[in-house]
C-alpha positions in Angstrom: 48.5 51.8 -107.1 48.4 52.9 -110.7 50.8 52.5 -113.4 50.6 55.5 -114.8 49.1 53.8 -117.9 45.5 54.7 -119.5 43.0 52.2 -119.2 42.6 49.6 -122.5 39.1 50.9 -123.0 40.4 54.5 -123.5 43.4 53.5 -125.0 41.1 51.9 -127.5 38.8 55.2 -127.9 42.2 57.5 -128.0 43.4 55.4 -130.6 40.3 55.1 -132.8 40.5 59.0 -132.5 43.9 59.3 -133.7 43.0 57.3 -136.6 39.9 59.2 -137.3 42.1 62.3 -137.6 45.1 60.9 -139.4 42.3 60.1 -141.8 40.9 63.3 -142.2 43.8 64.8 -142.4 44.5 62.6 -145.2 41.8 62.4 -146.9 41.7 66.5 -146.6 45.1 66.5 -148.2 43.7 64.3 -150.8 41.2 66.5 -151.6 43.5 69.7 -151.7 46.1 68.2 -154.1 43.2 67.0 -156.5 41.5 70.7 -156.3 44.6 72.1 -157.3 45.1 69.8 -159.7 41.8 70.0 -161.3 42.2 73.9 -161.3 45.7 73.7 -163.1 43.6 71.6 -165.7 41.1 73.6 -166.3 43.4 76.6 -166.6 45.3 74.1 -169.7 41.9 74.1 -171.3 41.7 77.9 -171.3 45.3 78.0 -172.5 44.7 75.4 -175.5 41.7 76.5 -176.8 43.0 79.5 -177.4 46.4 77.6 -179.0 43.7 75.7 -180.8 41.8 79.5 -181.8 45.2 80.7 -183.1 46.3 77.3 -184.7 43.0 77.6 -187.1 43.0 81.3 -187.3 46.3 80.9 -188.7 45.5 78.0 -191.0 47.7 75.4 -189.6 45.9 72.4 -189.3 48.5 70.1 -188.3 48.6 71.6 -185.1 45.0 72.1 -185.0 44.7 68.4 -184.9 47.8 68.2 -182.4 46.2 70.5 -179.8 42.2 69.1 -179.8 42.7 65.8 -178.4 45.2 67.7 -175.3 41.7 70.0 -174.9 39.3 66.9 -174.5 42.4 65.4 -172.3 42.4 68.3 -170.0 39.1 68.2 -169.2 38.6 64.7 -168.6 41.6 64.5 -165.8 39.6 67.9 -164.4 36.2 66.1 -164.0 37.9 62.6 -162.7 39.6 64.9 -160.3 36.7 66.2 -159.0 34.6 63.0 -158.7 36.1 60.2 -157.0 33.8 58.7 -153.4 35.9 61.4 -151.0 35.3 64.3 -152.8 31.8 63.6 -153.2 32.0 63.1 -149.1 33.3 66.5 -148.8 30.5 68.2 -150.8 28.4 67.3 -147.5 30.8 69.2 -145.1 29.0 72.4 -144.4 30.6 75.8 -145.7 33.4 74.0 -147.6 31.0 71.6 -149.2 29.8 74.4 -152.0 32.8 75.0 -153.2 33.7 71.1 -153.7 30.2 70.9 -155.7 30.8 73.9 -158.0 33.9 73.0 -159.0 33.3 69.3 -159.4 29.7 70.5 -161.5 32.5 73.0 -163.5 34.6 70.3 -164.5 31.9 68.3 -165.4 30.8 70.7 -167.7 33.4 71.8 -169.0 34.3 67.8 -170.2 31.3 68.1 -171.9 32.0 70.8 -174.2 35.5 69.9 -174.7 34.4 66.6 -175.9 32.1 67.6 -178.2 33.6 70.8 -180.0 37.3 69.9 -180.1 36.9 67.3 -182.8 34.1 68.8 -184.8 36.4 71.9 -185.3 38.9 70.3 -186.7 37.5 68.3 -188.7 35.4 70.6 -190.7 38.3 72.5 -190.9 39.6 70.5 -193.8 36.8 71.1 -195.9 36.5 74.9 -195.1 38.5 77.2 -192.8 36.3 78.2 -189.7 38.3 81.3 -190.0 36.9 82.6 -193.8 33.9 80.3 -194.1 35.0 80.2 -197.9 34.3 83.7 -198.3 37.2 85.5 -200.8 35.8 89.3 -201.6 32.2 88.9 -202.7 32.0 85.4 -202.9 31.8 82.1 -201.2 32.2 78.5 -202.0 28.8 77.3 -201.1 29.2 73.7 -202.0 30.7 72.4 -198.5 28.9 74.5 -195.7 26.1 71.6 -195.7 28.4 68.9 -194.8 29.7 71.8 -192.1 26.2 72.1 -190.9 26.0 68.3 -190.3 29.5 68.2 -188.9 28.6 70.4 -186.3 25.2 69.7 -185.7 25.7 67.4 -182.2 28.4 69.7 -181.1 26.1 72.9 -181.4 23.2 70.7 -179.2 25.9 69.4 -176.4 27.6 73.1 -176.2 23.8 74.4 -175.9 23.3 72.2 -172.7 26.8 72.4 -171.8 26.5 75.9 -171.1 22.5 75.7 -169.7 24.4 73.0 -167.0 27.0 75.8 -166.1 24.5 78.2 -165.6 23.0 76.5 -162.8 26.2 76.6 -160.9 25.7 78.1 -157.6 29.1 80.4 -157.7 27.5 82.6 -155.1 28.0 80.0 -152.3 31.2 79.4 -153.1 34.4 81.1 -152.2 36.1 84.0 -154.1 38.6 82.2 -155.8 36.7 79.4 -156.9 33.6 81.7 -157.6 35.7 83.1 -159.8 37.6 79.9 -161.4 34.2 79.0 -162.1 33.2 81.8 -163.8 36.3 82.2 -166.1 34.9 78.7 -167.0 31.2 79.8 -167.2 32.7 82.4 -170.0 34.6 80.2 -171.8 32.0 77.5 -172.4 29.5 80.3 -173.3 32.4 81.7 -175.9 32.7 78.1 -177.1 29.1 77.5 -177.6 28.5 80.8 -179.6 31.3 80.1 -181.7 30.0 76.8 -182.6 26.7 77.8 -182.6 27.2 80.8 -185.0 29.5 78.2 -187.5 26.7 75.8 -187.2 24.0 78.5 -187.6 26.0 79.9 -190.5 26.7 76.5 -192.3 22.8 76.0 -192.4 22.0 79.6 -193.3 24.1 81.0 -195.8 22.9 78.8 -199.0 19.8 79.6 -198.5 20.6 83.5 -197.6 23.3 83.8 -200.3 21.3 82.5 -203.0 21.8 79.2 -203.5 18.5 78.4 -204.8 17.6 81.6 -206.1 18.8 85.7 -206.0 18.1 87.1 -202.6 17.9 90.6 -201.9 18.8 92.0 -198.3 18.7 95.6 -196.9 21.7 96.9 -194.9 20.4 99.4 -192.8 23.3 101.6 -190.7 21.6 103.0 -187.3 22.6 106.4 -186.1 23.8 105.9 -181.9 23.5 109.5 -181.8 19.9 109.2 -181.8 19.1 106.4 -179.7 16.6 103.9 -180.5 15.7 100.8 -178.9 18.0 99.3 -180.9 20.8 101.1 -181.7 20.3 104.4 -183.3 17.7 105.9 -186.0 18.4 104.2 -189.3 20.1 106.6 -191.3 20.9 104.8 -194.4 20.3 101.7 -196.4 22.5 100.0 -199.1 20.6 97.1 -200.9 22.8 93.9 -201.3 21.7 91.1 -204.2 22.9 87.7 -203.3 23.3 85.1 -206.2 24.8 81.7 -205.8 27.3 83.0 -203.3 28.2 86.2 -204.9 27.4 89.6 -203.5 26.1 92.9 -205.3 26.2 96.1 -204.6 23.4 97.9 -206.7 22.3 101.0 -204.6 22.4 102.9 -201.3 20.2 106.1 -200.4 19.6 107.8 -197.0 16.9 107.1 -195.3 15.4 110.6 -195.8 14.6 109.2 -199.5 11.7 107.3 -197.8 8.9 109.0 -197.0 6.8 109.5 -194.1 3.8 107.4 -194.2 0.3 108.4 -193.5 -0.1 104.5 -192.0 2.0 101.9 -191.2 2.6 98.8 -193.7 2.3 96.5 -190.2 0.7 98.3 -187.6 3.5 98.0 -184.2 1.5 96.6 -181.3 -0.3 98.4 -178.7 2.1 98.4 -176.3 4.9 99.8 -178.8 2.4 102.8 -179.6 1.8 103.1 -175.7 5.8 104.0 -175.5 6.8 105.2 -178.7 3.4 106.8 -180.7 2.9 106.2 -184.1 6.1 107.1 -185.8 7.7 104.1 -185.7 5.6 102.1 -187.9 5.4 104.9 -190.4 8.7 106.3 -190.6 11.9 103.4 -191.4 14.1 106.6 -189.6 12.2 105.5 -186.1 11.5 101.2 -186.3 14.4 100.1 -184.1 12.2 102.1 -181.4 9.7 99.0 -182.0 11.3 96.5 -179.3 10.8 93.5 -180.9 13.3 93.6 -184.1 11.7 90.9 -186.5 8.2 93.4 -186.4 10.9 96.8 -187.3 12.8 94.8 -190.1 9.1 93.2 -191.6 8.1 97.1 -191.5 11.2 98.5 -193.2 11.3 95.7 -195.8 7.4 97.3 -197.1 8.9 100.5 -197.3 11.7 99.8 -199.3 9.3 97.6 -201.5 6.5 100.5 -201.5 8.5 103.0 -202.3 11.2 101.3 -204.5 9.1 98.1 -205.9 12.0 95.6 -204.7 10.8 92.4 -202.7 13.2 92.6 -199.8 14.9 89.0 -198.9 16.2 90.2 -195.3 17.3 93.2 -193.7 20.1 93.7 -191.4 21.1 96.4 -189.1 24.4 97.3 -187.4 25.1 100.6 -185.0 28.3 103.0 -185.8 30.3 100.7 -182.8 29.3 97.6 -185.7 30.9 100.0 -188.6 34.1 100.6 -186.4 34.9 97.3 -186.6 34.6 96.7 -189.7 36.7 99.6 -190.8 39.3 98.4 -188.7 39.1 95.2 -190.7 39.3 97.0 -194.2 42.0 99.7 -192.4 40.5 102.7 -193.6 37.4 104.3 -195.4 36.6 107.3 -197.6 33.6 108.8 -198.2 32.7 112.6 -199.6 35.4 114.8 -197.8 35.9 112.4 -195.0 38.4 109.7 -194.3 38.3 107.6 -191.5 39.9 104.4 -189.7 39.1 102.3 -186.4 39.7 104.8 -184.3 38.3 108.0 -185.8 35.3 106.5 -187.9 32.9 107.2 -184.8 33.8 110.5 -183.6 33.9 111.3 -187.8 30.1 110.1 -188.1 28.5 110.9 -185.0 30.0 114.1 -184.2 31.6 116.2 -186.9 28.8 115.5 -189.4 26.5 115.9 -186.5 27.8 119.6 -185.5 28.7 120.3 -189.8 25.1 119.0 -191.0 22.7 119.8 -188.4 19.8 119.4 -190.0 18.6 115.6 -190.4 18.3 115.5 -194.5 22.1 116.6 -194.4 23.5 114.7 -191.8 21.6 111.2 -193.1 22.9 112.0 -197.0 26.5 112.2 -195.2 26.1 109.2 -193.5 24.5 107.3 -196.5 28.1 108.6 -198.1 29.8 106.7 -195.3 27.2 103.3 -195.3 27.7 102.8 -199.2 31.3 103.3 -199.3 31.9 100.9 -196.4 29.8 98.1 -197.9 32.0 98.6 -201.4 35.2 98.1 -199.7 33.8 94.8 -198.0 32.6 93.6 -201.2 36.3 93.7 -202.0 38.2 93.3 -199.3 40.9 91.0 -199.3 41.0 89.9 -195.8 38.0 87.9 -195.2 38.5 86.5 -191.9 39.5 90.0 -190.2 35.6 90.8 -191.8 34.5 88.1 -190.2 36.5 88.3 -186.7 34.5 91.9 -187.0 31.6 90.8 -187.8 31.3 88.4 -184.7 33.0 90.9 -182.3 30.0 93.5 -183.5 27.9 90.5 -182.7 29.1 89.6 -179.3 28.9 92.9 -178.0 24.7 92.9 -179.5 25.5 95.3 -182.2 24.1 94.0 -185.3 20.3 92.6 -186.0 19.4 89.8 -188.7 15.8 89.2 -190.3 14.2 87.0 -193.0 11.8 87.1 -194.6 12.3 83.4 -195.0 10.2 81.7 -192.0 12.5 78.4 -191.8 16.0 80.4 -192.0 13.5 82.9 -189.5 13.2 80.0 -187.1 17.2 79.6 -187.1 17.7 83.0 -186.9 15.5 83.1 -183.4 18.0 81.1 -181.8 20.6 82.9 -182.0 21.7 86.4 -180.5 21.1 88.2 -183.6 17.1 88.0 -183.9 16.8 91.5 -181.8 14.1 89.9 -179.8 14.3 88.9 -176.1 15.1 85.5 -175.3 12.3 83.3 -173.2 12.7 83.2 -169.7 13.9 79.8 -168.4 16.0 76.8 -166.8 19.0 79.1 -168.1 17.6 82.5 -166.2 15.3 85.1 -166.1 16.1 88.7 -168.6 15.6 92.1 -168.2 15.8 94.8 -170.6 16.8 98.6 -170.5 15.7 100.4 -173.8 17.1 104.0 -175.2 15.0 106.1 -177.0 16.0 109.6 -178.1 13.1 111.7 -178.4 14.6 115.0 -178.9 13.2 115.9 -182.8 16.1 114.7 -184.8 19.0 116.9 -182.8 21.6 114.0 -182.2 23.8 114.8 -179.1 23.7 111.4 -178.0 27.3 111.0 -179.0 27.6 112.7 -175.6 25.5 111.0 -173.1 26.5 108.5 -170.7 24.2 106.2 -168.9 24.9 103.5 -165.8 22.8 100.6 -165.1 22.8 98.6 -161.5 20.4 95.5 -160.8 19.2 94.0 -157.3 17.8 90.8 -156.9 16.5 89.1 -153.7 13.1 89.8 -151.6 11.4 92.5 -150.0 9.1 91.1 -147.1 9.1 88.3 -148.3 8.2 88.8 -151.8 10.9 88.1 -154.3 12.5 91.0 -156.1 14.2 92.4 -158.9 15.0 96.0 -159.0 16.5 97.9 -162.3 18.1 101.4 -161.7 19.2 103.9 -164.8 21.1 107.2 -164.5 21.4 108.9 -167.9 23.8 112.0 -168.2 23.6 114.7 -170.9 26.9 115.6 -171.1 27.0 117.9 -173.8 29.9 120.1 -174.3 29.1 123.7 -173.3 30.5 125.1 -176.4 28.8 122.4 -179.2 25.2 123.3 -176.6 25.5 126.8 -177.5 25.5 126.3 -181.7 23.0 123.2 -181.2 19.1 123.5 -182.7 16.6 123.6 -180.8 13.8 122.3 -181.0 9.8 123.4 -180.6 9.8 122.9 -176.8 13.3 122.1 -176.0 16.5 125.0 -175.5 19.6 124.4 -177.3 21.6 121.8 -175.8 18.9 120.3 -174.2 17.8 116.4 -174.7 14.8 114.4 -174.2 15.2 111.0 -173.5 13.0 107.6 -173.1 14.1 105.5 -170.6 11.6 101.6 -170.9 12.8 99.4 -168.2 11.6 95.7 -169.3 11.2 93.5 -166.6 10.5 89.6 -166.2 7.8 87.7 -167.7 4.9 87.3 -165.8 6.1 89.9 -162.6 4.1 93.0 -161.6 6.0 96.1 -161.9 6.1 99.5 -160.0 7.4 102.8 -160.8 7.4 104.6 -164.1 5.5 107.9 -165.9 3.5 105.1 -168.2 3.0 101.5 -167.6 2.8 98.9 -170.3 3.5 95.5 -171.5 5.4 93.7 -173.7 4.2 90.4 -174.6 4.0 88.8 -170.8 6.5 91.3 -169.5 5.9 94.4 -167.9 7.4 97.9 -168.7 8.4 101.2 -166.6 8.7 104.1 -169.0 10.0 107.6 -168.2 10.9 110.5 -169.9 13.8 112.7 -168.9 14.2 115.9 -170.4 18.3 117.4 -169.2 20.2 120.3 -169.4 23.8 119.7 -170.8 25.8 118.7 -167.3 22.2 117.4 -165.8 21.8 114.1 -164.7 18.7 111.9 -163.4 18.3 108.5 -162.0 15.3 106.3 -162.6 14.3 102.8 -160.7 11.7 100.3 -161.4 10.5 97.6 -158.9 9.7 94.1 -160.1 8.2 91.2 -158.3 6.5 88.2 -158.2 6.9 85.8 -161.1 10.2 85.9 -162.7 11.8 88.4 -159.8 14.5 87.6 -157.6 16.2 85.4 -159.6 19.8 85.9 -159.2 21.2 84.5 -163.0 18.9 87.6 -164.0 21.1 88.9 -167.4 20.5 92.4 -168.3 19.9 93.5 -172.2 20.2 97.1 -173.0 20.0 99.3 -176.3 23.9 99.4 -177.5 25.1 102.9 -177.0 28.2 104.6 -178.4 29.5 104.7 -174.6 29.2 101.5 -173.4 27.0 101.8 -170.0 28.6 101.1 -166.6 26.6 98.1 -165.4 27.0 96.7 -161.8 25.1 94.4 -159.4 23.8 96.4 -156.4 21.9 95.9 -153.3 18.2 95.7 -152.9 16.4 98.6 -151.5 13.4 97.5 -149.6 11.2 100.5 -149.6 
């Protein structure tokens, strides 16, 4: 007869059991109270390097040097968090297991960059503040910005792989909320590592540049958005700049329409560039930001200006309208022939009223010449140099200003950074695709009111991996302003023609487009919509093989007055 009791051998099993789940639910626990720990550290670091951002914006280096070393400490508790022998278990538990890896990998990373850029900062900010780099009006200290460039030289390198490493994050196999925990961090180590990168960049730069060794001469051309080019925007207007041992000139600015049309180009544009654009941008400096590659437009402009005015040109740089708001907003206001304008009416000013009062392009270009000198006077002697420089890398950030030399070592430096104009390499940190605006509408300027939207797709189609690049462009011109607007040979008032050159991924074959073509190794859809004011038209061009469905794909596109929608969609297999 029993005794109601379980035999020892499953009492033994039962038991073992129980333990095994006491333990799990342990060790689970274990793992949630380190996630959410490592996520409230992460969120400090957010929260103190902006503390730190402020501290040395504000000049207060005391706290500066109290809040660096809580940064570096933040991290580090994060990434120990995140990598003791049970969670590294639970990164094989399927489903949950991504997420434990991507934040562990996030962590990681971003220990890495708070060790090496907390320090650095603050310590080259007793020799020069990060905020001004020594710049007062139209001059800087050049003397320390070599020991900066040293300084910063091992930071710049660790933030470069720092943010490579975060790239390679899977955050699509993770969960929503730490998808997106990762990618606030993604974003800060990127904002981090451009920071750094520009200071460092800068510090090794600017002696050279600002002529340090001997006068420099650089070119600052202003690019019209309201005639699209690959770019920016037509050139409109140049002001020449001398640079001498740190101190800035400004001896002369003329519209663009002062240069003539060429019969040939000084540097022929390469047979692709011709394929899209014809001829004109090699000969006419109004059309060279059509030329994709910016280091070939600048080299072209710089033989005008020295044809035509006999001036060996050191560099040329480039900024868009969007570039020139800024920097108003930095200087408060701006006059210029009957016009005044701030931050918030300086665009509308230049690419609409003197559009719809100056329709012809020699009138509208001498207005805007007006505008281009008087804004680089008032820099020259400004007296709030980091709010020109907070504008200067905001225009930056957002791919709205272009830097050449003529110098090929300070040419090389200038490559690796955003500012170069030409695409980077496809890689270990992703693959790039390009959409460029070109308007082709002979010199009638309604881009002020078009609007475009941009979606990309990644994946495969039977089997074949993908990348697709869709464009709608809008010409929403105003029914009244279409009624008083030139026409042109072939086109009725109001009307617009437009280039639309979607650049796709080295080395992948591309389908769709009016004309094919190729950029280096990467292949290019081109189309040409002509619209009615209230028209739209949609585009799509079909990439695969080599380089396609890579899903850290980052779009480019030509800055535009109004920003373009951009959004990830989902492939269409046709």
């Amino acid at each position: 007869m029993s005794d109601g009791r379980l035999p020892a051998r499953r009492r033994w099993v039962g038991g073992v059991i129980g333990l095994l789940v006491v333990a799990a639910l342990l060790a689970t626990a274990w793992v949630v109270i380190r996630a959410l720990g490592s996520a409230s550290e992460l969120q400090s670091v957010r929260s103190s390097t902006a503390q730190l951002r402020s501290a040395l914006a504000d000049g207060e280096l005391d706290r500066a040097e109290r809040i660096a070393p809580r940064i570096a400490a933040h991290a580090a508790l994060a990434r120990d968090l995140t990598s003791d022998p049970v969670w590294r278990a639970f990164e094989f538990v399927p489903w949950l297991g991504a997420n434990m890896t991507a934040m562990r990998e996030v962590a990681e990373v971003t220990d890495a960059a708070a060790d090496a850029a907390a320090g650095p900062i603050v310590l080259i900010a007793d020799s020069v503040d990060p905020a001004t780099l020594g710049f007062t009006g139209s001059r800087i200290d050049l003397a320390p910005l070599p020991d900066v460039h040293a300084a910063l030289e091992g930071a710049s390198v660790a933030l470069h792989a720092a943010q490579t490493a975060s790239m390679r994050i899977d955050v699509d196999a993770a969960l929503p909320p730490v998808a997106d925990a990762v990618r606030e961090a993604q974003v800060l180590i990127r904002d981090v590592a451009t920071t750094v990168g520009a200071l460092h960049g800068a510090a090794g730069l600017l002696p050279g540049m600002l002529g340090g060794d001997e006068p420099r001469n650089y070119l600052i051309a202003l690019q019209n958005n309201a005639e699209a080019r690959s770019h920016g925007g037509a050139i409109v207007a140049f002001t020449l700049v001398r640079a001498d041992n740190g101190v800035l000139a400004n001896p002369r600015t003329v519209s663009a329409q002062d240069l003539t049309v060429l019969d040939s180009p000084p540097l022929p544009p390469d047979d692709a560039t011709t394929t899209l654009f014809g001829d004109s941008p090699g000969r006419s400096v109004r059309d060279a930001t059509s030329i994709p590659d910016f280091p070939t437009a600048a080299e072209i402009v710089a033989q005008h200006w020295q044809q035509h005015y006999g001036d060996v040109v050191d560099g040329v740089v480039a900024l868009d309208l969007v570039a020139a708001e800024h920097l108003v907003g930095a200087i408060g206001s701006l006059s210029f022939g009957e016009h005044t304008a701030d931050a918030d009416t300086l665009v509308t000013r230049l690419a609409s009223e003197v559009s719809a009062t100056n329709p012809q392009p020699v009138e509208r270009d001498a207005a805007l010449a007006q505008a281009s000198g008087s804004l680089v006077s008032a820099l020259l002697v400004g007296e709030d140099p980091a709010a020109v420089l907070t504008a200067v890398a905001t225009a930056s950030t957002d791919d709205r200003i272009r830097v050449w030399s003529a110098h090929e070592e300070e040419q090389k430096q200038l490559e690796t950074s955003g500012l170069s104009g030409r695409m980077p390499s496809d890689g270990e940190r992703g693959t790039h695709v390009s959409v460029l605006v070109n308007d082709a509408s002979d010199g009638v300027a309604l881009d002020a009111h078009a609007h475009a939207s941009i979606s990309t797709a990644v994946g495969a189609c039977r089997g074949e991996p993908t990348t697709q690049v869709r464009v709608t462009w809008s010409n929403d011109v105003p029914a009244d302003l279409a009624a008083t607007a030139p026409a042109s040979d072939d086109l009725a008032a109001g009307q617009t023609r437009t280039l639309i050159s979607i650049v796709g991924p080295e080395g992948a074959s591309v389908s769709g487009g009016d004309v094919a073509a190729e950029l280096g190794a990467r292949p290019v859809a081109h189309y040409e919509l002509v619209l009615s004011p209230g028209e739209s038209s949609s585009v799509t061009a079909s990439f695969t093989g080599t380089g396609a469905g890579d899903r850290r794909t980052q779009l480019h596109h030509t800055p535009l007055l109004d920003a373009p929608e951009v959004a990830m969609a989902d492939l269409e297999c046709g």
